[in-house]
N, CA and C atoms of all chains as a GROMACS GRO file, in nm:
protein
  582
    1UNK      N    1  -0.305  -8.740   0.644
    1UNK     CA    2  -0.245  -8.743   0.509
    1UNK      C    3  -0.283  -8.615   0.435
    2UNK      N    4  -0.212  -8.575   0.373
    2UNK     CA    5  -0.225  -8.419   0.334
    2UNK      C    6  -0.268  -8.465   0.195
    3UNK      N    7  -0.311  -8.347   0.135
    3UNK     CA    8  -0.367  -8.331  -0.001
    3UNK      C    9  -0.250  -8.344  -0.096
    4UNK      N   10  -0.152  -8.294  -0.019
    4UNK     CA   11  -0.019  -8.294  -0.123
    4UNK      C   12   0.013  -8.455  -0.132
    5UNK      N   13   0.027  -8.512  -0.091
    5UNK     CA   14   0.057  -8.667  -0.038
    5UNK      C   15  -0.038  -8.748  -0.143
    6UNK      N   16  -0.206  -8.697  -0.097
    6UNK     CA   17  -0.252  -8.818  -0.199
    6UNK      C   18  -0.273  -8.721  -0.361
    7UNK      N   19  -0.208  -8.626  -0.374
    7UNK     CA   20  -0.178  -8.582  -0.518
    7UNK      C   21  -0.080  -8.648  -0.582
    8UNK      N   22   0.025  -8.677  -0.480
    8UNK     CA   23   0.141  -8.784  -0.538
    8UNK      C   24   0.064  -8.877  -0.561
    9UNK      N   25   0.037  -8.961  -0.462
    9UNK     CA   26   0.001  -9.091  -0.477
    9UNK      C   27  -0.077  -9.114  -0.584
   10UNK      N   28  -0.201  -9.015  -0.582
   10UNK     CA   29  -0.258  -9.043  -0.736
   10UNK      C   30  -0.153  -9.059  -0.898
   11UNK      N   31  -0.087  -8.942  -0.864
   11UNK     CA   32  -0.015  -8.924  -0.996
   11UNK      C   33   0.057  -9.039  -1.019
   12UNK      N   34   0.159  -9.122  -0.894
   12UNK     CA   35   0.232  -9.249  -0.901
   12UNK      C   36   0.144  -9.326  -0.957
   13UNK      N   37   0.023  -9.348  -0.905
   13UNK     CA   38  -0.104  -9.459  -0.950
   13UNK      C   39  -0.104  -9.470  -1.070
   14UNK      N   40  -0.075  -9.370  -1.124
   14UNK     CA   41  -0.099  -9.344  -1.292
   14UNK      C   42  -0.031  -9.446  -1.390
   15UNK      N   43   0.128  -9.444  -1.326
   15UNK     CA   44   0.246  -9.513  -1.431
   15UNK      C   45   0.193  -9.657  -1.418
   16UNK      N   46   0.222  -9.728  -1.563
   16UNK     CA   47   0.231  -9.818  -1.626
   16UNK      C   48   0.287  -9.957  -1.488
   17UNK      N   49   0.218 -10.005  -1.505
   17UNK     CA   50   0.298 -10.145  -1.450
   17UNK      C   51   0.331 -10.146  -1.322
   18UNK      N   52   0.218 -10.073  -1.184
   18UNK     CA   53   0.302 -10.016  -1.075
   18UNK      C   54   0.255 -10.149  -0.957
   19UNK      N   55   0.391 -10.204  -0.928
   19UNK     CA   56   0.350 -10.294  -0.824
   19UNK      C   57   0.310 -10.268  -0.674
   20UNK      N   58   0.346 -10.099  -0.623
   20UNK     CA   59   0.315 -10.088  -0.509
   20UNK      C   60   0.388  -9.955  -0.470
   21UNK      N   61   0.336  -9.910  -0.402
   21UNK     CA   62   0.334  -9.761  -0.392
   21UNK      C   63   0.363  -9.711  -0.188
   22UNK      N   64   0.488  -9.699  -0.130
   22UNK     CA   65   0.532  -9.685  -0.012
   22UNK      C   66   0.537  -9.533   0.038
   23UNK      N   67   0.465  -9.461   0.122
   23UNK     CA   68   0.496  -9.280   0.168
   23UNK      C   69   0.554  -9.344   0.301
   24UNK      N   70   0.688  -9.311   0.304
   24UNK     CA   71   0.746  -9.303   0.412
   24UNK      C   72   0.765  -9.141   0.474
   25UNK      N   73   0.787  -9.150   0.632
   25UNK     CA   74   0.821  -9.015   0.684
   25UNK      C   75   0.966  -9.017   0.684
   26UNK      N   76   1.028  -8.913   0.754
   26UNK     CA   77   1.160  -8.896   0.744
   26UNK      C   78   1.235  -8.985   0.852
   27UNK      N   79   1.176  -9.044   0.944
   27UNK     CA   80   1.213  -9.129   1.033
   27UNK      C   81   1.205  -9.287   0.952
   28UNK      N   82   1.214  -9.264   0.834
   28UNK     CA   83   1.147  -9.470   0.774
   28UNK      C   84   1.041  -9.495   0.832
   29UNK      N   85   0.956  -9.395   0.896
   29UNK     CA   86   0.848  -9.504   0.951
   29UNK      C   87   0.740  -9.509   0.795
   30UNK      N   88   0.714  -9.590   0.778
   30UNK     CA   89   0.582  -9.644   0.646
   30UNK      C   90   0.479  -9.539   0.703
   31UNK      N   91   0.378  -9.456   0.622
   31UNK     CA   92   0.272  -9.406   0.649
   31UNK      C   93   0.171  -9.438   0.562
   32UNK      N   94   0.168  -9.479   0.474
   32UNK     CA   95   0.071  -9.563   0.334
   32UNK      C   96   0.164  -9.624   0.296
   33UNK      N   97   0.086  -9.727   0.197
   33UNK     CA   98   0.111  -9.829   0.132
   33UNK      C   99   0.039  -9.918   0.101
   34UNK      N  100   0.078  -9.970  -0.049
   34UNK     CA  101  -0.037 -10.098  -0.109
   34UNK      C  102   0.002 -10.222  -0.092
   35UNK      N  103   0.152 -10.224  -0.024
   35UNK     CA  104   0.197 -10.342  -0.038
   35UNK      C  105   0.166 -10.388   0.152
   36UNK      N  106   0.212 -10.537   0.169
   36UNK     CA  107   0.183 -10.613   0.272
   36UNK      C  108   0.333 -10.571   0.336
   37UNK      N  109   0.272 -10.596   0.498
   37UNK     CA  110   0.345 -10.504   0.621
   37UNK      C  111   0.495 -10.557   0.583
   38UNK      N  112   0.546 -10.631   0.590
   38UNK     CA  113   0.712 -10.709   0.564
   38UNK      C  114   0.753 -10.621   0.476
   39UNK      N  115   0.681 -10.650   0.300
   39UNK     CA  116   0.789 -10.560   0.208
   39UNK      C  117   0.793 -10.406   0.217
   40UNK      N  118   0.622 -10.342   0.301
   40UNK     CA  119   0.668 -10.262   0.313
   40UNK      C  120   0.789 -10.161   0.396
   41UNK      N  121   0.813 -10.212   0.515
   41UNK     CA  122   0.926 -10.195   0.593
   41UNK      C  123   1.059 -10.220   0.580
   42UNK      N  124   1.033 -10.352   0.491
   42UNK     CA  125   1.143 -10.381   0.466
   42UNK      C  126   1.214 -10.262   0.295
   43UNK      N  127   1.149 -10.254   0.262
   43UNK     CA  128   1.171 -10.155   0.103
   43UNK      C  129   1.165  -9.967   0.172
   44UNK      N  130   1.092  -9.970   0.309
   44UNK     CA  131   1.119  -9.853   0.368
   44UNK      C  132   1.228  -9.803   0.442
   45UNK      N  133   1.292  -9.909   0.503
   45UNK     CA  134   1.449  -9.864   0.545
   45UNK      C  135   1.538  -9.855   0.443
   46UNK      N  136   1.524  -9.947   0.367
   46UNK     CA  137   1.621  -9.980   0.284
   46UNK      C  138   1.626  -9.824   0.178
   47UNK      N  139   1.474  -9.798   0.129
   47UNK     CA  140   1.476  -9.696   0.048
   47UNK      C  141   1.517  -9.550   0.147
   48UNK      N  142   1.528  -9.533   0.248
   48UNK     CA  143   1.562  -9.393   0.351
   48UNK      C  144   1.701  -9.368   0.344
   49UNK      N  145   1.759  -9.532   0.351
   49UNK     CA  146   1.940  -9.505   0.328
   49UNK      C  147   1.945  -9.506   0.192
   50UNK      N  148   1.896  -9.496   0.103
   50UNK     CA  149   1.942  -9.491   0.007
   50UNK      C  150   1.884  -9.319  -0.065
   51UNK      N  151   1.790  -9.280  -0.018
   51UNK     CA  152   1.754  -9.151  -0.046
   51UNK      C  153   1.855  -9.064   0.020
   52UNK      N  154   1.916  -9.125   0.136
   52UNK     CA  155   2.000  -9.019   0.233
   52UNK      C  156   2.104  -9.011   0.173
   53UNK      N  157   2.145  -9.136   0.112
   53UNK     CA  158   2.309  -9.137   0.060
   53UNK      C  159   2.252  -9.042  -0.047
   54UNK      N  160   2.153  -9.044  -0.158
   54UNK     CA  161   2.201  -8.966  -0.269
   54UNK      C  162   2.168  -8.802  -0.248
   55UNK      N  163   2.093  -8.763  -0.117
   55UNK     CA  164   2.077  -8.668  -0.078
   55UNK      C  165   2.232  -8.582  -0.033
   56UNK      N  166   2.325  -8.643   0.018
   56UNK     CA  167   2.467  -8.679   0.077
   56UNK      C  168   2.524  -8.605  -0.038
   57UNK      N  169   2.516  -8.678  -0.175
   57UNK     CA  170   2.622  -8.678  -0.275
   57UNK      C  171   2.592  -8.538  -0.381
   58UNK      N  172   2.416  -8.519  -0.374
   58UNK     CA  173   2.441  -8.429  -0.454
   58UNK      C  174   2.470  -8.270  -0.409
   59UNK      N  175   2.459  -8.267  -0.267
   59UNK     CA  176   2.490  -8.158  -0.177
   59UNK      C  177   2.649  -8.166  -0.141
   60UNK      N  178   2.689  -8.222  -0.175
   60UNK     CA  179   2.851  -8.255  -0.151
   60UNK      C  180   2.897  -8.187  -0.320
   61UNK      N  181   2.864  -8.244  -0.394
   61UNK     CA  182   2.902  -8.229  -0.582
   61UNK      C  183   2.876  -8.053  -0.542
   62UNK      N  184   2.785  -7.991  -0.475
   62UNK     CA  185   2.715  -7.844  -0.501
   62UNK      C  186   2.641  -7.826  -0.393
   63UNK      N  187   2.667  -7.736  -0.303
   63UNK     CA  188   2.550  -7.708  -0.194
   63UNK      C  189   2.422  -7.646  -0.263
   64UNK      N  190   2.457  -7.581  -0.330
   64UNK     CA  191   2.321  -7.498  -0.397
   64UNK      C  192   2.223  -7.598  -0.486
   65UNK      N  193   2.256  -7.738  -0.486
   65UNK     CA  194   2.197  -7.820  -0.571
   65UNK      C  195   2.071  -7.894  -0.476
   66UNK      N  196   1.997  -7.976  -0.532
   66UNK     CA  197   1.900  -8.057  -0.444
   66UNK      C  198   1.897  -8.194  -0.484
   67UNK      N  199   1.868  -8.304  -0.475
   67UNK     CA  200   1.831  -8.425  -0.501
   67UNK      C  201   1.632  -8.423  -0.504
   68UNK      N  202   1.597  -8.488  -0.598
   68UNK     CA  203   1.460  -8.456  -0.689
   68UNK      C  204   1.445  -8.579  -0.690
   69UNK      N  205   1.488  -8.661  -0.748
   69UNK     CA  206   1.424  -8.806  -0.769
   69UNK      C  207   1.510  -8.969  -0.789
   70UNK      N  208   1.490  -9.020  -0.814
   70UNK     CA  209   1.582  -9.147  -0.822
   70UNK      C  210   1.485  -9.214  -0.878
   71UNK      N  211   1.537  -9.281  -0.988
   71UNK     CA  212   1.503  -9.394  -1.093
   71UNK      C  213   1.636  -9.490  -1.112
   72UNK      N  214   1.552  -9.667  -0.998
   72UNK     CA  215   1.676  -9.734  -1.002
   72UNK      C  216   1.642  -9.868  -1.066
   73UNK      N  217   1.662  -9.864  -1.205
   73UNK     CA  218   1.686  -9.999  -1.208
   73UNK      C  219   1.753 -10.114  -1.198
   74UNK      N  220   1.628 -10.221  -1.188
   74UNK     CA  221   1.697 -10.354  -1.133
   74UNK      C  222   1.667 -10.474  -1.243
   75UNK      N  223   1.712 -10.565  -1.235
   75UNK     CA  224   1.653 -10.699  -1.289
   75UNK      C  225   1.523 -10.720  -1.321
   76UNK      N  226   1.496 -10.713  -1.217
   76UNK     CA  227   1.306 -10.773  -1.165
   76UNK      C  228   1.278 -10.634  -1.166
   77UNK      N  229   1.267 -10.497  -1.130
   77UNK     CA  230   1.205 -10.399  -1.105
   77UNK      C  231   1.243 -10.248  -1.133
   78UNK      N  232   1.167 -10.182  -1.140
   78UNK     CA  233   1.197 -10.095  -1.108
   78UNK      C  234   1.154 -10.000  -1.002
   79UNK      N  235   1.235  -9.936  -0.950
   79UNK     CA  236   1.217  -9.811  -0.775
   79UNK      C  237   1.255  -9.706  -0.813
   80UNK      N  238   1.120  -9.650  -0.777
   80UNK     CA  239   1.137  -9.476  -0.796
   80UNK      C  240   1.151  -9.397  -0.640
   81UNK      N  241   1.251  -9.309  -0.598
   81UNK     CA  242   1.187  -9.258  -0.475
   81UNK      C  243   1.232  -9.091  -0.509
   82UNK      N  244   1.097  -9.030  -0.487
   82UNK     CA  245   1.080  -8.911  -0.440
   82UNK      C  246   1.084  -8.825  -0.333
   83UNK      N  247   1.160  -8.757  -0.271
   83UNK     CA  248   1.143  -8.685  -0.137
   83UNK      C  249   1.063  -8.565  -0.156
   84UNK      N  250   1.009  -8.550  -0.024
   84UNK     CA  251   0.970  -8.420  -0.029
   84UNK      C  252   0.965  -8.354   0.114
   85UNK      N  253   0.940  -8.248   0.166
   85UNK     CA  254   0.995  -8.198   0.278
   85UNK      C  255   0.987  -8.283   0.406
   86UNK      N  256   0.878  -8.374   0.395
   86UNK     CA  257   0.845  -8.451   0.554
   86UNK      C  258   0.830  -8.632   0.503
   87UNK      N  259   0.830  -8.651   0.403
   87UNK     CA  260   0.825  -8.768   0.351
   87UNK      C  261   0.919  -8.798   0.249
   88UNK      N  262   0.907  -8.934   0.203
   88UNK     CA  263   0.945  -8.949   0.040
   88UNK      C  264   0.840  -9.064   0.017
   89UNK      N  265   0.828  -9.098  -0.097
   89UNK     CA  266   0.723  -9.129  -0.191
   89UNK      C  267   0.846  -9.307  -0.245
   90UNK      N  268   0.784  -9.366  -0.228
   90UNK     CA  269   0.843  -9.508  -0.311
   90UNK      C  270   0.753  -9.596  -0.430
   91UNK      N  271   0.795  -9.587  -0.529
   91UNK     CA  272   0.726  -9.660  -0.614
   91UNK      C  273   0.783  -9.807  -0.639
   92UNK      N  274   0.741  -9.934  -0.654
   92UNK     CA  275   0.839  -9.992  -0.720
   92UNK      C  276   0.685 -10.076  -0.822
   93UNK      N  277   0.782 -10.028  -0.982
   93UNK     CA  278   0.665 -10.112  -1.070
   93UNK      C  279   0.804 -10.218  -1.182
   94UNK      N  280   0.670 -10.286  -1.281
   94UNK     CA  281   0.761 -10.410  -1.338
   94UNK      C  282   0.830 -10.263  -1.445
   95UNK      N  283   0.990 -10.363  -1.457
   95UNK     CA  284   1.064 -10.273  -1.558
   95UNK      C  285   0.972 -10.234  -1.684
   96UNK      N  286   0.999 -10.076  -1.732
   96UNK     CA  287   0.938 -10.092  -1.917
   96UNK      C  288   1.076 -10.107  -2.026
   97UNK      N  289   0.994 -10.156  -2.126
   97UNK     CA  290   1.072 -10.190  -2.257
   97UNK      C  291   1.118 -10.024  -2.277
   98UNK      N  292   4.135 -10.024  -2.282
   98UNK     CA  293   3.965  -9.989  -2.286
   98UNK      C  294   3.898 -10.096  -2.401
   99UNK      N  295   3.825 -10.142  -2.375
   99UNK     CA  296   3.756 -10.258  -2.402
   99UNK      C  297   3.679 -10.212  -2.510
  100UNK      N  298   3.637 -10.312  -2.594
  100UNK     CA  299   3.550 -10.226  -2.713
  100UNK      C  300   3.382 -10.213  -2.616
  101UNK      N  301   3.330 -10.288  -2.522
  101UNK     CA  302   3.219 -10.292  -2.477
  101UNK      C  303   3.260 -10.138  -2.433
  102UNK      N  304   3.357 -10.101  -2.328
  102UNK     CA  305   3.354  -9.931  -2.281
  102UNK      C  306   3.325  -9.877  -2.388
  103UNK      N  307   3.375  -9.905  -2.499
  103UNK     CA  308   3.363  -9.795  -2.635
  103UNK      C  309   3.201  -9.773  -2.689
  104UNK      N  310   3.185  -9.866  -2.672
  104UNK     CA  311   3.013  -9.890  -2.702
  104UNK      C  312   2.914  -9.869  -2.615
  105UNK      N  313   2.941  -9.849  -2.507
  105UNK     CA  314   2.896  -9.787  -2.381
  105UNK      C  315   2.869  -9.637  -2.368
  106UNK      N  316   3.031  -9.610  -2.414
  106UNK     CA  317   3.022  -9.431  -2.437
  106UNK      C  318   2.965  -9.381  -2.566
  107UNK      N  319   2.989  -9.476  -2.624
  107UNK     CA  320   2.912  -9.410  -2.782
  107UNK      C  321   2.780  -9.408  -2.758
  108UNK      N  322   2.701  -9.491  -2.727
  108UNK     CA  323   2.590  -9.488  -2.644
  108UNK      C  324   2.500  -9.370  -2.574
  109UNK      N  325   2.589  -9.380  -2.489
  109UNK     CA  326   2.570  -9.329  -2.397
  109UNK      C  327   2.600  -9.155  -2.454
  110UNK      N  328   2.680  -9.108  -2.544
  110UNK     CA  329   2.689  -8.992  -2.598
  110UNK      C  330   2.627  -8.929  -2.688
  111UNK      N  331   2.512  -9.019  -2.731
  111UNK     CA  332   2.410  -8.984  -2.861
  111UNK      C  333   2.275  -8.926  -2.719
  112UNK      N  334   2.288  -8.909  -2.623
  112UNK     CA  335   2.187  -8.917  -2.508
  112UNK      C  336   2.183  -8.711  -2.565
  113UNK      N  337   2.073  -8.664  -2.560
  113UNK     CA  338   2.034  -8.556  -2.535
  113UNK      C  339   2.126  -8.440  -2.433
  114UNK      N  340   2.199  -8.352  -2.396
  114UNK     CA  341   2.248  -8.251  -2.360
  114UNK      C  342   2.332  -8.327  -2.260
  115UNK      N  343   2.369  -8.399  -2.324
  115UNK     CA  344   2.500  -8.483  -2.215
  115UNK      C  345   2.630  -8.335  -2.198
  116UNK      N  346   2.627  -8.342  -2.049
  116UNK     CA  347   2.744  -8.233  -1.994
  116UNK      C  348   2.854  -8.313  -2.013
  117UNK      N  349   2.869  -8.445  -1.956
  117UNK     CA  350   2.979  -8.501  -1.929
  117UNK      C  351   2.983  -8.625  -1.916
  118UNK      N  352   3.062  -8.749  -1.941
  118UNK     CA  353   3.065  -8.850  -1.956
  118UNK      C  354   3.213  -8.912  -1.864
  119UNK      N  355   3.138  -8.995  -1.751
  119UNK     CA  356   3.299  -9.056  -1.715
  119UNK      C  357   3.280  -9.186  -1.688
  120UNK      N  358   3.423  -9.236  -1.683
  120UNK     CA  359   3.444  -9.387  -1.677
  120UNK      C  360   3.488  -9.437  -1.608
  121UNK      N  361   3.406  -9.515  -1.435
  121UNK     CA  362   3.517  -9.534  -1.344
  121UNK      C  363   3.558  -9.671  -1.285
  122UNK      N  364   3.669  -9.742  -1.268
  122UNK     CA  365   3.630  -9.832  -1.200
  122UNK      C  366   3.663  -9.872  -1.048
  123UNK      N  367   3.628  -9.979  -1.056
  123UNK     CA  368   3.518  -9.998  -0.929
  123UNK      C  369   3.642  -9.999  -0.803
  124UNK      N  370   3.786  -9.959  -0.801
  124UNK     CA  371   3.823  -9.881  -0.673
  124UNK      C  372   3.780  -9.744  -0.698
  125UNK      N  373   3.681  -9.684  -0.781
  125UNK     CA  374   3.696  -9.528  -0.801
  125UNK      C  375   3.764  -9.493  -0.854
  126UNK      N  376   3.816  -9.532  -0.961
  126UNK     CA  377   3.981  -9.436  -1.015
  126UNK      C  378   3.885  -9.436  -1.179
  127UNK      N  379   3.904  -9.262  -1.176
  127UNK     CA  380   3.868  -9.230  -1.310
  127UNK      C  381   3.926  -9.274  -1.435
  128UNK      N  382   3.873  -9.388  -1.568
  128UNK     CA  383   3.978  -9.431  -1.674
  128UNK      C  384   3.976  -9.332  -1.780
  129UNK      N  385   3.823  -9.258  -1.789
  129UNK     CA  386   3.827  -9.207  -1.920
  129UNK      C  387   3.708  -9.120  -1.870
  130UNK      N  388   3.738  -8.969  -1.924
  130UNK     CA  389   3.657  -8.864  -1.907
  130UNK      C  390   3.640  -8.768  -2.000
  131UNK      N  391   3.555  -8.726  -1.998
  131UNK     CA  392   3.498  -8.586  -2.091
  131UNK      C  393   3.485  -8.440  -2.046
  132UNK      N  394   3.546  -8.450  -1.886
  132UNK     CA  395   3.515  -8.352  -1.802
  132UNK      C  396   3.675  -8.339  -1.747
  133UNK      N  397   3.653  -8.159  -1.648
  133UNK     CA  398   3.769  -8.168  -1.623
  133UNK      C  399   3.838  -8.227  -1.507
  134UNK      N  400   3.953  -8.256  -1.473
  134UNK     CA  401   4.010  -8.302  -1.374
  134UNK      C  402   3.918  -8.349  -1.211
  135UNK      N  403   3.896  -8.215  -1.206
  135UNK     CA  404   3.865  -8.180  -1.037
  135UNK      C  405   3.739  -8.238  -1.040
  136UNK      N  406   3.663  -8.169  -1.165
  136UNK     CA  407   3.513  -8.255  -1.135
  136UNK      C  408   3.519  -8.412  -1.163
  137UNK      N  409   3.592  -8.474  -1.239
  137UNK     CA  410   3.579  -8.565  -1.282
  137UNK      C  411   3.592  -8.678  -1.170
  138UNK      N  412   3.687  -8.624  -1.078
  138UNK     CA  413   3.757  -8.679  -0.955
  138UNK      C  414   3.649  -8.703  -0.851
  139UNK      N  415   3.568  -8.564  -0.857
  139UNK     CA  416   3.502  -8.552  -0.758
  139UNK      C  417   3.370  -8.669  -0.765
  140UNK      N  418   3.266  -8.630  -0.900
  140UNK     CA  419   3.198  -8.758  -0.962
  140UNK      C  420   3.220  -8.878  -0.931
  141UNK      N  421   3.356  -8.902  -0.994
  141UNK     CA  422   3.405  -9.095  -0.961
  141UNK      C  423   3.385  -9.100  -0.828
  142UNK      N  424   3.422  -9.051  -0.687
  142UNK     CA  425   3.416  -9.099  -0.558
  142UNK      C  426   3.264  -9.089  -0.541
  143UNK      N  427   3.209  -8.984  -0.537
  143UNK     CA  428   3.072  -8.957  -0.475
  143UNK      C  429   3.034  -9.076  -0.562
  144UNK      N  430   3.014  -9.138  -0.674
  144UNK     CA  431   2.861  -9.195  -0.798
  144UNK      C  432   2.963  -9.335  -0.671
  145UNK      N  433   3.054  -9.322  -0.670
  145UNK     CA  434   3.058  -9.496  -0.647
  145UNK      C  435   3.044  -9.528  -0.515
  146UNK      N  436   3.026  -9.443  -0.433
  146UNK     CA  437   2.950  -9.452  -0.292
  146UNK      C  438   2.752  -9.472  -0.338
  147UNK      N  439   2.768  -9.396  -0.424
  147UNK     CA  440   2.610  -9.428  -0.441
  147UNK      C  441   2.572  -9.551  -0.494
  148UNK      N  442   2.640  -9.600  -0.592
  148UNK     CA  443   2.646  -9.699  -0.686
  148UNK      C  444   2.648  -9.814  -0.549
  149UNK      N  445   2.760  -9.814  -0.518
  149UNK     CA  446   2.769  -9.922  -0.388
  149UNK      C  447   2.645  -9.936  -0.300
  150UNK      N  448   2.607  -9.812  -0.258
  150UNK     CA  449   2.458  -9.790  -0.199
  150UNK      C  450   2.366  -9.866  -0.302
  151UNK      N  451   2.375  -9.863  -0.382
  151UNK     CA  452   2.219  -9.903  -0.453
  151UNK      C  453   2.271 -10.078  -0.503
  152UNK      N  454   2.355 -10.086  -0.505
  152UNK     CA  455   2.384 -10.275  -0.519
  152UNK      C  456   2.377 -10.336  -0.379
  153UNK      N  457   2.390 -10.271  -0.270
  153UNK     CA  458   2.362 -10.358  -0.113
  153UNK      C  459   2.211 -10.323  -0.100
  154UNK      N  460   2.104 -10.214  -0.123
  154UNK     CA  461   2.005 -10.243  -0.080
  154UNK      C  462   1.959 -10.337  -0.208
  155UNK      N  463   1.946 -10.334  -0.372
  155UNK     CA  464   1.879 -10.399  -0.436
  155UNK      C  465   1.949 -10.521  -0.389
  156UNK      N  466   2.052 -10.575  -0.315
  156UNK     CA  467   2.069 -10.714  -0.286
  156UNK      C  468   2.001 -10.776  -0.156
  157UNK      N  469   1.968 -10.668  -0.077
  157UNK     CA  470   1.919 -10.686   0.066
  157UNK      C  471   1.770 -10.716   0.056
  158UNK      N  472   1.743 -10.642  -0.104
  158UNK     CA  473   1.532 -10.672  -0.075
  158UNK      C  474   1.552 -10.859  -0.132
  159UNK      N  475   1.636 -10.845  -0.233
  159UNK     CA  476   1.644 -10.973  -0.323
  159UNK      C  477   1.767 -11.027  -0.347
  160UNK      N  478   1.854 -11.147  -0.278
  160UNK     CA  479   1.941 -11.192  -0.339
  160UNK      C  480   2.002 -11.208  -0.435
  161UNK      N  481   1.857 -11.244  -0.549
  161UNK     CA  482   1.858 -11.253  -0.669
  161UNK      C  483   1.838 -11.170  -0.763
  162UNK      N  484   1.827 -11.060  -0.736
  162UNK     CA  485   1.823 -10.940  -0.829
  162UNK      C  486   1.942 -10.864  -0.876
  163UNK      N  487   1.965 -10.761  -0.890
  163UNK     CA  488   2.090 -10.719  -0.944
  163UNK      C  489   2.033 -10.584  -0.972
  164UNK      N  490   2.130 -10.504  -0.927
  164UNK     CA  491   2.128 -10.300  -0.970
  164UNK      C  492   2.152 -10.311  -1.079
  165UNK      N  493   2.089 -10.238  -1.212
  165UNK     CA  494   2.124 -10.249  -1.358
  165UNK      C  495   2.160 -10.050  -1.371
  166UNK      N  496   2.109  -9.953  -1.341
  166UNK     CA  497   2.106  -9.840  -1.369
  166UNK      C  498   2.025  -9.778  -1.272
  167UNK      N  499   2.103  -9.662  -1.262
  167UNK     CA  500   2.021  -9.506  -1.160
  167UNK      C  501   2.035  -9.368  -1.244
  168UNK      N  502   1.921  -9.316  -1.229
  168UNK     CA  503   1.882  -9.243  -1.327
  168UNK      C  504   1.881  -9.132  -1.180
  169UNK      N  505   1.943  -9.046  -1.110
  169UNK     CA  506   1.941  -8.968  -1.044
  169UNK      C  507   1.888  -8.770  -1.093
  170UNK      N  508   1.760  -8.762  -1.045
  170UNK     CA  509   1.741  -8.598  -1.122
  170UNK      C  510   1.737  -8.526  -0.993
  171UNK      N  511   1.845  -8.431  -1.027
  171UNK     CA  512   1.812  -8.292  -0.960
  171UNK      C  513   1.806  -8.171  -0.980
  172UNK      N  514   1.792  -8.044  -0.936
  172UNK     CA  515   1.773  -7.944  -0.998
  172UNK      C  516   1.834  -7.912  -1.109
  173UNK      N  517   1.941  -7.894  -1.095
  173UNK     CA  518   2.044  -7.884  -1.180
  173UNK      C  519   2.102  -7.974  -1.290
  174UNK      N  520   2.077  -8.100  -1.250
  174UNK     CA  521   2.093  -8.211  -1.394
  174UNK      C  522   2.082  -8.311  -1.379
  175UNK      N  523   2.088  -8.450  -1.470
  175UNK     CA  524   1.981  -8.559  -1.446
  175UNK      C  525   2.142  -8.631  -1.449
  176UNK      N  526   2.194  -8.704  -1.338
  176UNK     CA  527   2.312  -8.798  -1.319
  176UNK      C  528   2.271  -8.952  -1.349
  177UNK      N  529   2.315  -9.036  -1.417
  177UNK     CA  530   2.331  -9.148  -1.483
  177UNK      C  531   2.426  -9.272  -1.454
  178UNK      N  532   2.391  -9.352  -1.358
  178UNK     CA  533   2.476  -9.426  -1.289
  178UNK      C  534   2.501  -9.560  -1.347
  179UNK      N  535   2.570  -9.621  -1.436
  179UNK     CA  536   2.518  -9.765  -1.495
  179UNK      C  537   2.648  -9.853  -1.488
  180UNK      N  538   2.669  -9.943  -1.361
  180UNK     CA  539   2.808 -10.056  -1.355
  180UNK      C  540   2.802 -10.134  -1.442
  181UNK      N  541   2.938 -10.172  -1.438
  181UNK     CA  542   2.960 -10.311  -1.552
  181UNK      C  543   3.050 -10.381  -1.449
  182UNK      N  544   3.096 -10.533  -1.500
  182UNK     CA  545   3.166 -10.568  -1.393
  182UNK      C  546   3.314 -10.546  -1.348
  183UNK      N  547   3.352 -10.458  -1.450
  183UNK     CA  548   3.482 -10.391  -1.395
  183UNK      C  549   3.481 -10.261  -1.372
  184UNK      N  550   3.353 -10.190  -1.416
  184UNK     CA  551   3.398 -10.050  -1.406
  184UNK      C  552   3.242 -10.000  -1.381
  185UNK      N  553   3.189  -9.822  -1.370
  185UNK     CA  554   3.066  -9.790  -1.399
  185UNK      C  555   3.107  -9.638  -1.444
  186UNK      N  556   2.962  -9.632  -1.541
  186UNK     CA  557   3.005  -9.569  -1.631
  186UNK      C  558   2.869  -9.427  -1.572
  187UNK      N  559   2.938  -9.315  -1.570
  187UNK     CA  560   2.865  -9.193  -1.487
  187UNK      C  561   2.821  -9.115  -1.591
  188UNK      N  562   2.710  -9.050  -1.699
  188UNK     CA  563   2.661  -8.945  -1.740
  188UNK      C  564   2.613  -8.830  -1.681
  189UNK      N  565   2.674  -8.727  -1.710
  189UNK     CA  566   2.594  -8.613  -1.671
  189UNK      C  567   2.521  -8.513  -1.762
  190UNK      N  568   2.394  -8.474  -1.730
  190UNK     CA  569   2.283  -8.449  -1.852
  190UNK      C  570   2.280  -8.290  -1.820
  191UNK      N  571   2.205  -8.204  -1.881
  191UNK     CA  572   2.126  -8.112  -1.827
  191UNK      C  573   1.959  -8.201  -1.835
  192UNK      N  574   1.926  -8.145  -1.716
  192UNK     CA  575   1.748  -8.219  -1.705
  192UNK      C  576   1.673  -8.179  -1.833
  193UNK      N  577   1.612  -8.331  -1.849
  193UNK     CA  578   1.517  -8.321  -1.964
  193UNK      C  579   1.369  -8.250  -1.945
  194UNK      N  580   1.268  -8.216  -2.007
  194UNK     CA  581   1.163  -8.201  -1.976
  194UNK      C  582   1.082  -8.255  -1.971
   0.00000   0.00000   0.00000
């Protein structure tokens, strides 16, 4: 785990209300995590196609552009995912007011 | 156009360095825009592939949950994804700090 990795992770640690914190590699495989083996795999595929699609869209809108982050809210939650060159970063904490 | 769209965009237009504001529904067909043609066109298809992306995985972790908003940042500007049940409504920002 690189220094860059648990600099994220610390900084994620930080926000308000965080239920669990997923570093996936670029393959979906889980490489940390606070949460238990099921949600994490299961919130790790799910979050790879969904980083890929918006990776997809904003290089399509502009090649010269990048995709940076995603803030998705839901009902019950909220999911943050971050990429970065060999990973992406998954947060999911309770929604804020 | 519904008074809820109207209140949506009014909304949604008091937002900080808003580039552009569109209104699409959910076959993709642009109703109401602030932008021009080509981009506007282009936006509606790409956000509602994403949009679609992010209502099958938030349904896949949880039956019972529901996609409310995607707050997408990238280099270039912070994209704003928020459905309703006939339509979703796309902002485009310059990134905040």
């Amino acid at each position: 785990m690189s220094a860059e990795v648990e600099e994220m992770l610390k900084r994620f640690s930080a926000f308000k209300n965080v239920q669990g914190i997923i570093v996936v590699d670029n393959d979906g495989i889980p490489i940390k995590t606070t949460m238990e083996y099921t949600t994490t795999v299961h919130y790790a595929a799910l979050m790879q196609t969904l980083a890929e699609k918006a990776r997809q869209v904003v290089l399509d809108l502009d090649a010269a552009n990048e995709f940076v982050l995603i803030r998705m809210r839901t009902l019950k939650s909220e999911i943050i995912v971050a990429p970065s060159d060999d990973y992406f970063i998954v947060v999911i904490q309770d929604p804020c007011d």
